[in-house]
C-alpha positions as CSV (number, residue, x, y, z in Angstrom):
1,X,0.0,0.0,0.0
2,X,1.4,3.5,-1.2
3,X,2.6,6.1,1.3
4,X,1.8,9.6,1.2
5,X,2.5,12.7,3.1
6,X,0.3,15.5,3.9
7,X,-0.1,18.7,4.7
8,X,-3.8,20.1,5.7
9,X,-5.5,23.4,7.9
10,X,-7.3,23.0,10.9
11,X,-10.4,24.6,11.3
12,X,-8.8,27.4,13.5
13,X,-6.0,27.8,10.7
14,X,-3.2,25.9,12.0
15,X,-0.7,23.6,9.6
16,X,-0.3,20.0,10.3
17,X,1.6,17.4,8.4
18,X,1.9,13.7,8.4
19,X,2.4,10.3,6.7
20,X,-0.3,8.0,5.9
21,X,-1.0,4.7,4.1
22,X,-4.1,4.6,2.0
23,X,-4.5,3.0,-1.3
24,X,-5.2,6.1,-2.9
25,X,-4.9,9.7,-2.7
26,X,-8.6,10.2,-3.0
27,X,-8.9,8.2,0.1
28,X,-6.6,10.5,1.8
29,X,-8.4,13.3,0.8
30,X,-11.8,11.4,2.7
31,X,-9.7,10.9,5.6
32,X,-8.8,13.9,6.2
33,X,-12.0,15.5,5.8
34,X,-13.5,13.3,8.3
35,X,-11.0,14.6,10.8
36,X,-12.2,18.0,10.1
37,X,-9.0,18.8,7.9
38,X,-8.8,20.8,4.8
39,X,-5.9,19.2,2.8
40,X,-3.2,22.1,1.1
41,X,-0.9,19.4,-0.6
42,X,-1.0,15.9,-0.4
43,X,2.0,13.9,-2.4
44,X,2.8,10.0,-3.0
45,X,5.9,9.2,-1.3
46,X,8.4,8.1,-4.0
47,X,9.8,4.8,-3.2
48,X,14.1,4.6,-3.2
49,X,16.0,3.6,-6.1
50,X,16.0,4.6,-9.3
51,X,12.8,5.9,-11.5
52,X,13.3,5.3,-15.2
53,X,10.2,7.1,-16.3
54,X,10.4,10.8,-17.5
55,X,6.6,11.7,-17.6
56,X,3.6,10.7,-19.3
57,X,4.8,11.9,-22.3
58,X,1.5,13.0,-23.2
59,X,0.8,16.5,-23.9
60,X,-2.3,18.9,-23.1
61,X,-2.6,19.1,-27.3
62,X,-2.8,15.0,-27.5
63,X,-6.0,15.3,-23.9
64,X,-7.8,18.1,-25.9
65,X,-8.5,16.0,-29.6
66,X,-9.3,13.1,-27.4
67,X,-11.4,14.9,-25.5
68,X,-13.1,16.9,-28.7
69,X,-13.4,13.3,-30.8
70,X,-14.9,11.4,-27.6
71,X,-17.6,13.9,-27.2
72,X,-18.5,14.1,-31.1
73,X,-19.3,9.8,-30.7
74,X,-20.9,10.4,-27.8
75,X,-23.5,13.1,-29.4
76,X,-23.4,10.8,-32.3
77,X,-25.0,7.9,-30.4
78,X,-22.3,5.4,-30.2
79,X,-21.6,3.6,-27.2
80,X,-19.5,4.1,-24.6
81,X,-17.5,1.0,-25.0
82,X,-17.4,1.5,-28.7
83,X,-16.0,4.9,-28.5
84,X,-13.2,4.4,-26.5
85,X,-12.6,1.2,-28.6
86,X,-12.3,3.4,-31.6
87,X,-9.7,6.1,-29.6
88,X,-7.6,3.6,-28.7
89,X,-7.0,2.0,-31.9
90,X,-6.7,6.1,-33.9
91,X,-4.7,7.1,-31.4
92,X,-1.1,8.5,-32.2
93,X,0.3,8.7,-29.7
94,X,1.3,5.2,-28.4
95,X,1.2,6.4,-24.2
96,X,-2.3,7.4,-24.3
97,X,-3.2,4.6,-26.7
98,X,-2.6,2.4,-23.6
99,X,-4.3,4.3,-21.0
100,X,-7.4,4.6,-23.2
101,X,-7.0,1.1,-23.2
102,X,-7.1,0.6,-19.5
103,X,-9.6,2.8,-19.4
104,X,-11.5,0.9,-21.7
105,X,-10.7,-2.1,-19.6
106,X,-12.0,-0.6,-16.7
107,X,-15.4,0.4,-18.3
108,X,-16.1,-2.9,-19.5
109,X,-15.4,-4.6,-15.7
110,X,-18.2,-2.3,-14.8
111,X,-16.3,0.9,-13.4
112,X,-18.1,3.9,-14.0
113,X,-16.3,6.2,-16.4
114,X,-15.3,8.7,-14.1
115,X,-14.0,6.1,-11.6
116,X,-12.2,4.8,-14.8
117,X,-10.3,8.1,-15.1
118,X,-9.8,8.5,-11.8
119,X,-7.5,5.3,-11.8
120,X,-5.2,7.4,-14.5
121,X,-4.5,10.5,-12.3
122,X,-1.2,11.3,-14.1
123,X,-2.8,12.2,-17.1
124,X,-6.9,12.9,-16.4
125,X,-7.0,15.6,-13.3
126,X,-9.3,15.7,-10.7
127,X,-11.1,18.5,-12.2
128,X,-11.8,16.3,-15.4
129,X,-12.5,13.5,-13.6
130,X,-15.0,15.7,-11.4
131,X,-16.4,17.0,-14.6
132,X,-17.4,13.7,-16.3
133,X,-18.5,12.3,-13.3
134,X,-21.5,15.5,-13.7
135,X,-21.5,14.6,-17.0
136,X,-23.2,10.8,-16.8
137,X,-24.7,11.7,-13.9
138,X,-26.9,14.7,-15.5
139,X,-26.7,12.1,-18.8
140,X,-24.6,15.4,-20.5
141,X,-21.5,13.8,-21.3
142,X,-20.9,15.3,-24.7
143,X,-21.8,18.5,-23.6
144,X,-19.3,18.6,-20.6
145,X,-16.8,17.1,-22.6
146,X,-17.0,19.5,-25.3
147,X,-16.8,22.2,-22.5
148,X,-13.5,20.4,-20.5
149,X,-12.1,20.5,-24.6
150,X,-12.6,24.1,-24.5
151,X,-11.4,24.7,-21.2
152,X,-8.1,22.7,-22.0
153,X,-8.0,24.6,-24.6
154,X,-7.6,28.0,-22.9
155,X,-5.9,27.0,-20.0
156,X,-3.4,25.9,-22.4
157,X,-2.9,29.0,-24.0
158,X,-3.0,31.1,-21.0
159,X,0.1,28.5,-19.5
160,X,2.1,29.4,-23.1
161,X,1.5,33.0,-22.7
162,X,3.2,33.0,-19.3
163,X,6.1,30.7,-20.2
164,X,7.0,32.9,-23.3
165,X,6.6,36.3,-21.3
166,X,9.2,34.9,-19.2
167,X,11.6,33.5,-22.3
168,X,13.0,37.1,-22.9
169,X,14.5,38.0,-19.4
170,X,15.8,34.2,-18.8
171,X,17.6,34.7,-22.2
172,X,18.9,37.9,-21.1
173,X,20.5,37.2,-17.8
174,X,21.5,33.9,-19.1
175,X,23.9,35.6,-22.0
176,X,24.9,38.3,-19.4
177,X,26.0,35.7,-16.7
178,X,28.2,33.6,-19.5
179,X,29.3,37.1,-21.2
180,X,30.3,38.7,-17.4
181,X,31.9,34.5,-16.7
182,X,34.1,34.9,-19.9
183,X,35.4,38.0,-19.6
184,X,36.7,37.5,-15.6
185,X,38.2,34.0,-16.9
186,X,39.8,34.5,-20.3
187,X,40.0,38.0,-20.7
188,X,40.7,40.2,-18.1
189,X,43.7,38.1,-17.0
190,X,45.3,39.2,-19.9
191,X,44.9,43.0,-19.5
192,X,45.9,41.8,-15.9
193,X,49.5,40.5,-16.9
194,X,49.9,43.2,-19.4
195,X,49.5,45.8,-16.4
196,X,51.8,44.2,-14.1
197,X,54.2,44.5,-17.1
198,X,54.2,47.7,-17.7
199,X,54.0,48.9,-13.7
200,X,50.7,51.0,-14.6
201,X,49.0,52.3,-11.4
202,X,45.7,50.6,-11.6
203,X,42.4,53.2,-10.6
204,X,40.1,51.5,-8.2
205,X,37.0,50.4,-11.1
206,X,40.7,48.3,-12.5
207,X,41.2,47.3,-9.1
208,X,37.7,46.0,-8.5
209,X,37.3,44.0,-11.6
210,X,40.4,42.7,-11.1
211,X,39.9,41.1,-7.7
212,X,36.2,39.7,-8.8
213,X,38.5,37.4,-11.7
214,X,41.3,36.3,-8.9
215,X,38.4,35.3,-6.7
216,X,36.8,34.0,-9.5
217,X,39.8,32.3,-10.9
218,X,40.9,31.3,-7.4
219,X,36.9,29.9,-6.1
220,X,35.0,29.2,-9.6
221,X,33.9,25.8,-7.6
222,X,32.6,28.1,-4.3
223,X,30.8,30.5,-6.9
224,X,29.3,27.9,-8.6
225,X,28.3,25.8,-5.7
226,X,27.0,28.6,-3.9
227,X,24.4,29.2,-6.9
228,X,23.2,25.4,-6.8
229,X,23.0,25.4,-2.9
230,X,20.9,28.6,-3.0
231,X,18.5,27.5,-5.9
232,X,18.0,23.7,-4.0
233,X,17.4,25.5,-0.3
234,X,15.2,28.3,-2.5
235,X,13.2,24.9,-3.7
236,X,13.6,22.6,-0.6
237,X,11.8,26.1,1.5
238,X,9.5,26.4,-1.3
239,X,7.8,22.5,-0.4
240,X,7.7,23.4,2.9
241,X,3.7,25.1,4.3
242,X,5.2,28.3,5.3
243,X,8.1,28.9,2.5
244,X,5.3,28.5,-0.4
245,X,3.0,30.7,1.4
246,X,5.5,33.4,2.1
247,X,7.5,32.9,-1.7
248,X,4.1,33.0,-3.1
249,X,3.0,36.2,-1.8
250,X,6.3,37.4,-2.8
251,X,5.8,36.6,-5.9
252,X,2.2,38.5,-6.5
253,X,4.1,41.5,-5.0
254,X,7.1,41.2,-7.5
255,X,7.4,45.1,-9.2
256,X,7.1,43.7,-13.3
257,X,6.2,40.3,-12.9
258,X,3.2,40.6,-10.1
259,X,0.2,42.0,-11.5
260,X,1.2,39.9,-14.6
261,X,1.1,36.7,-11.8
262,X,-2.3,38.2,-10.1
263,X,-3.8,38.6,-13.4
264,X,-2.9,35.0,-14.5
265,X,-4.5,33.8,-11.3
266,X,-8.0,35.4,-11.6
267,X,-8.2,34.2,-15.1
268,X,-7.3,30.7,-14.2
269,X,-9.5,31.1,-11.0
270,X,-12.1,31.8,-12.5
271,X,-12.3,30.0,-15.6
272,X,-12.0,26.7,-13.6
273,X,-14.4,27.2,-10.9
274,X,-17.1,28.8,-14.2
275,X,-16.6,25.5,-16.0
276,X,-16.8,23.1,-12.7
277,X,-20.3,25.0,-11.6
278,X,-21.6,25.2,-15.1
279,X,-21.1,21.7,-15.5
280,X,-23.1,20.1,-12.4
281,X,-20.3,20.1,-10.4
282,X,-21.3,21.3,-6.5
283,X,-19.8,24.8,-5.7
284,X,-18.3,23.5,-2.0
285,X,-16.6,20.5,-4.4
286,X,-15.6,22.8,-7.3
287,X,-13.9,25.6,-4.8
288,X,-12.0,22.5,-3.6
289,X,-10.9,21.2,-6.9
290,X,-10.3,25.1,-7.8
291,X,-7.9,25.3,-5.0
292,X,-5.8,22.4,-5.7
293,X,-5.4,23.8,-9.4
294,X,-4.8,27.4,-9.0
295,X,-0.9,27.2,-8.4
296,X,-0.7,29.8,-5.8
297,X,-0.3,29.3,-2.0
298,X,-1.9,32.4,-1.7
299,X,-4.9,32.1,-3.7
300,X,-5.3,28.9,-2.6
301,X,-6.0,30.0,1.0
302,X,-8.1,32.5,-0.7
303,X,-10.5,30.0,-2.1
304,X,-10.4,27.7,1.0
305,X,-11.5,30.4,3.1
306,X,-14.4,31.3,0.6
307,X,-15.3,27.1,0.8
308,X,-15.7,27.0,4.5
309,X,-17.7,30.7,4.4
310,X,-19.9,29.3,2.1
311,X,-20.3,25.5,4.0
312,X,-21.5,27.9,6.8
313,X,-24.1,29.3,5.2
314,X,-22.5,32.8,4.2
315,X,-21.3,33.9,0.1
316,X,-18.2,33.3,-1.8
317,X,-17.5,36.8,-2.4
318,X,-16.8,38.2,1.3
319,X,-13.7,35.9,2.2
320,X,-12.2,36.7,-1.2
321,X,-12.7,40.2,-0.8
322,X,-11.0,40.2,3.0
323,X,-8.1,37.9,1.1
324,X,-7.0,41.6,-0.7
325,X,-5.9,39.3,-3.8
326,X,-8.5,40.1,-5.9
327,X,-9.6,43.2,-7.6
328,X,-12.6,44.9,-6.5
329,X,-14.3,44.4,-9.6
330,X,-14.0,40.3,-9.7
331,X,-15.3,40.3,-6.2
332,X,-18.1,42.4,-6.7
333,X,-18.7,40.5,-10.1
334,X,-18.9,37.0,-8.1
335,X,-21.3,38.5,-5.5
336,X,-23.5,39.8,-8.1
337,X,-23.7,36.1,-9.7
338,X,-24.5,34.8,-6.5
339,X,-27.2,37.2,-5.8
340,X,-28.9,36.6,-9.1
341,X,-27.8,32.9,-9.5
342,X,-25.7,33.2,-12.5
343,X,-22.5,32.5,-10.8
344,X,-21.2,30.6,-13.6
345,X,-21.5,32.8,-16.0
346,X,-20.3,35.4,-14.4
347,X,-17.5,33.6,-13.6
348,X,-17.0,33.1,-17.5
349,X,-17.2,36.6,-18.3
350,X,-15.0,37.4,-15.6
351,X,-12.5,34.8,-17.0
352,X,-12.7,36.4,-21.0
353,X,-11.9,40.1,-19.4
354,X,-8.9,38.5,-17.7
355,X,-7.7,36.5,-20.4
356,X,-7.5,39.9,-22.8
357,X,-5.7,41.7,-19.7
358,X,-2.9,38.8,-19.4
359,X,-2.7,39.4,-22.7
360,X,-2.5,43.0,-22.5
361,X,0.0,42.6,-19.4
362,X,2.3,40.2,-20.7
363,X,2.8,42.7,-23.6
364,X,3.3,45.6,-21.2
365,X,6.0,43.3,-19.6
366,X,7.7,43.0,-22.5
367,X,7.8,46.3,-23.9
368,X,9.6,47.7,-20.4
369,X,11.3,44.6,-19.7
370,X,13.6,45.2,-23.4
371,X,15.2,48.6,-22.4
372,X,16.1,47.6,-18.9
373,X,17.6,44.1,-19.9
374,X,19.1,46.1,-22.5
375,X,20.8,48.8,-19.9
376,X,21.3,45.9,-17.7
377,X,23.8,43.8,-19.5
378,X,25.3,46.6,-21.7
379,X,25.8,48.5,-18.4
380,X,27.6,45.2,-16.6
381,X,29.6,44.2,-19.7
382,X,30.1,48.1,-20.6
383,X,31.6,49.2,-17.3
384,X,34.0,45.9,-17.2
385,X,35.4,47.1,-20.7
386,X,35.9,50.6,-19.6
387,X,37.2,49.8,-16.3
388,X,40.2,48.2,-18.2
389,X,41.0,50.4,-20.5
390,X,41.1,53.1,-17.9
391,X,44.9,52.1,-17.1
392,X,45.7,52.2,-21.3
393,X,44.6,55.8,-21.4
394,X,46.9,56.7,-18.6
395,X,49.6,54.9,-20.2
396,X,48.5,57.5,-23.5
397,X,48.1,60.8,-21.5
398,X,51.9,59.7,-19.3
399,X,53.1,59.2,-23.0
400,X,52.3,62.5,-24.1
C-alpha cells in the first residue's frame, strides 16, 4: 500500500503534516476530511531507487483531440465502449493509446467512467474527472466534454503566454551571466598581466574588476556551488507550508512580474471554478478542486476560506474580498452572480476580461522589460570594458 505525506489546515487555521497509508490519494483526501481537515498538498511518497520514467509523455494538445473526438461519438449515439474502442485503436500517440485502453478495460469490468479516469491520475485531473463524473450523472456527457475540450484549450494557451513572457528576461540574464563569466576567466587576466608588465597604477573600477577574476579564478567551484546550494534551499523552503505561502505572496508583490502573476491567477480562477459549476459540479466541491489547481499558495487559502464561508451558510465573495488578492471588480462581479444565481456565467465573463488583460500585461512586460535588460547587460559588460581600458589611457596621457 502506497505512502503519502500530507499537509492540511485545521479549522482554527493551524498547519499539520503527516504520513499515511491509504490506497489512494482520493482516500486520503476522505480521511482527512473526516477529521475535520482541509488538505493544502498531499504527495505520493516516491519509493528509493532509481525511476526510469520521465513523464507521461502526453501533452495537453494530444487530452484536448481526445477529449473533442470522444464527445462528437458520444453526441453521435455510439456507445461508450465502442467509442473508447475506436480512440484507442486512432490514437497517435502510443502512451495514451494504452491508457485509453485501461480505461477501456476498466469500463467494461463495470467501473463507471469517471471512476475509470480516476484510476489514470497522471494524465486525467481531478477537475476532469469531477467534470465527467457530472457529465453521466446529469446524462450530458458530450456536452461537458465539449466544454473540459474548451477549457483545455484556454488553459493551455493562458500557460504558453506565461512561459513565453518569461523566455526574454531568462535569455537575457542567461547571456549576461556567460558574457560577465568569460570576460573575468579568459580576458581580463590578460589586461591583468599586461599591467603588471608595464607597472601601470591601476584606478580602483581596475582594481575591482580585477579582484572579482582572482576570486573568480581562485573559487569558480565556491561561486558555482554557492548558486546550486541557494536554488535547492530556494526549492527545498518552497515545499515546505510556510516557504510556499511566504514565496508565493512574494511573488504577486514582484514590481514587473506581479500583476502579470495576479492577473494570470484570476483568469485561471475563475475560468475553472465557471466550467466546474456550469457543469453540475457542487460549488463546496468545485472551490475544492479550484484550490488544488490554482498554483498559488496564496490564492489557494483565498479560495479555502471562501469554501468553509460558504459550508456555513455565508457567500463566496466576502472571504475573497478580506483575502486583498482580488480586484474589487471580480469580487463584486462574483457577488453579483451569487445574488442573481448566475455564478457561472459570471464567472466566465470574468474569466474572458482577464484573459484579454494577461494578454495585455504580458505585452506591457515586455515592452519595459527590453530597455532595462538592455541597460542591464550593456551597463555590466560596458563598465568591465571601460574599467580596463582606464589604465591604457593613462599609459597615452603619461606618453604624451
Amino acid at each position: 500500500m502506497p505512502t503519502f505525506t500530507f499537509s492540511a489546515r485545521t479549522t482554527t487555521g493551524v498547519i499539520q503534516a503527516g504520513e499515511i497509508e491509504l490506497a489512494s490519494r482520493d482516500e486520503v483526501m476522505g480521511y482527512l476530511r473526516k477529521q475535520r481537515l482541509f488538505p493544502i498538498k498531499i504527495e505520493e511518497k516516491k519509493a528509493a531507487g532509481i525511476k526510469l520514467s520521465f513523464g507521461t509523455g502526453i501533452t495537453t494538445r494530444d487530452i484536448v483531440i481526445f477529449t473533442r473526438q470522444f464527445a462528437t461519438m458520444i453526441n453521435s449515439g455510439l456507445p461508450l465502449v465502442q467509442s473508447l474502442d475506436i480512440l484507442a485503436k486512432q490514437s497517435e500517440n502510443k502512451n495514451l493509446q494504452k491508457i485509453i485502453e485501461q480505461v477501456l478495460y476498466d469500463v467494461e469490468s463495470g467501473k463507471t467512467l469517471a471512476d475509470a479516469l480516476r484510476r489514470q491520475n497522471k494524465v486525467f485531473t481531478d477537475l476532469y474527472v469531477n467534470m465527467v463524473a457530472a457529465g453521466e450523472a446529469g446524462g450530458i456527457l458530450d456536452t461537458i466534454l465539449l466544454r473540459l475540450a474548451t477549457f483545455l484549450e484556454k488553459n493551455d494557451s493562458l500557460k504558453r503566454k506565461i512561459k513565453g513572457a518569461m523566455v526574454y528576461p531568462s535569455v537575457i540574464f542567461t547571456v549576461a551571466f556567460g558574457a560577465v563569466t568569460a570576460l573575468l576567466i579568459f580576458v581580463i587576466p590578460t589586461f591583468q598581466k599586461m599591467f603588471e608588465d608595464a607597472g601601470v597604477p591601476l584606478p580602483l573600477p581596475t582594481q575591482i574588476v580585477v579582484s572579482m577574476s582572482k576570486f573568480l579564478m581562485a573559487y569558480w567551484w565556491a561561486v558555482f556551488g554557492s548558486i546550486i546550494a541557494f536554488i535547492a534551499g530556494l526549492r527545498a523552503y518552497y515545499k515546505t507550508p510556510n516557504g510556499q505561502l511566504n514565496l508565493d505572496r512574494l511573488s504577486l508583490k514582484a514590481p514587473v512580474f506581479g500583476p502579470m502573476l495576479r492577473k494570470t491567477a484570476v483568469a485561471r480562477f475563475t475560468r475553472t471554478l465557471g466550467t466546474l459549476v456550469s457543469s453540475g459540479v457542487s460549488i463546496l466541491e468545485g472551490l475544492e478542486i479550484t484550490a488544488r489547481t490554482s498554483g498559488n499558495r496564496v490564492i489557494h487559502d483565498a479560495i479555502m476560506e471562501s469554501r468553509t464561508s460558504i459550508a456555513g451558510g455565508e457567500t463566496i465573495s466576502e472571504p475573497l474580498k478580506r483575502s486583498g488578492v482580488f480586484p474589487p471588480m471580480v469580487v463584486q462581479m462574483i457577488h453579483v452572480g451569487e445574488q442573481t444565481g448566475g455564478l457561472d456565467e459570471m464567472l466566465t465573463k470574468v474569466a474572458d476580461f482577464y484573459d484579454e488583460e494577461v494578454d495585455a500585461a504580458v505585452e506591457t512586460m515586455l515592452s519595459a522589460m527590453e530597455p532595462i535588460m538592455i541597460v542591464f547587460l550593456g551597463g555590466i559588460v560596458g563598465g568591465m570594458v571601460v574599467a580596463m581600458y582606464l589604465p591604457i589611457f593613462d599609459m597615452i596621457n603619461t606618453v604624451k
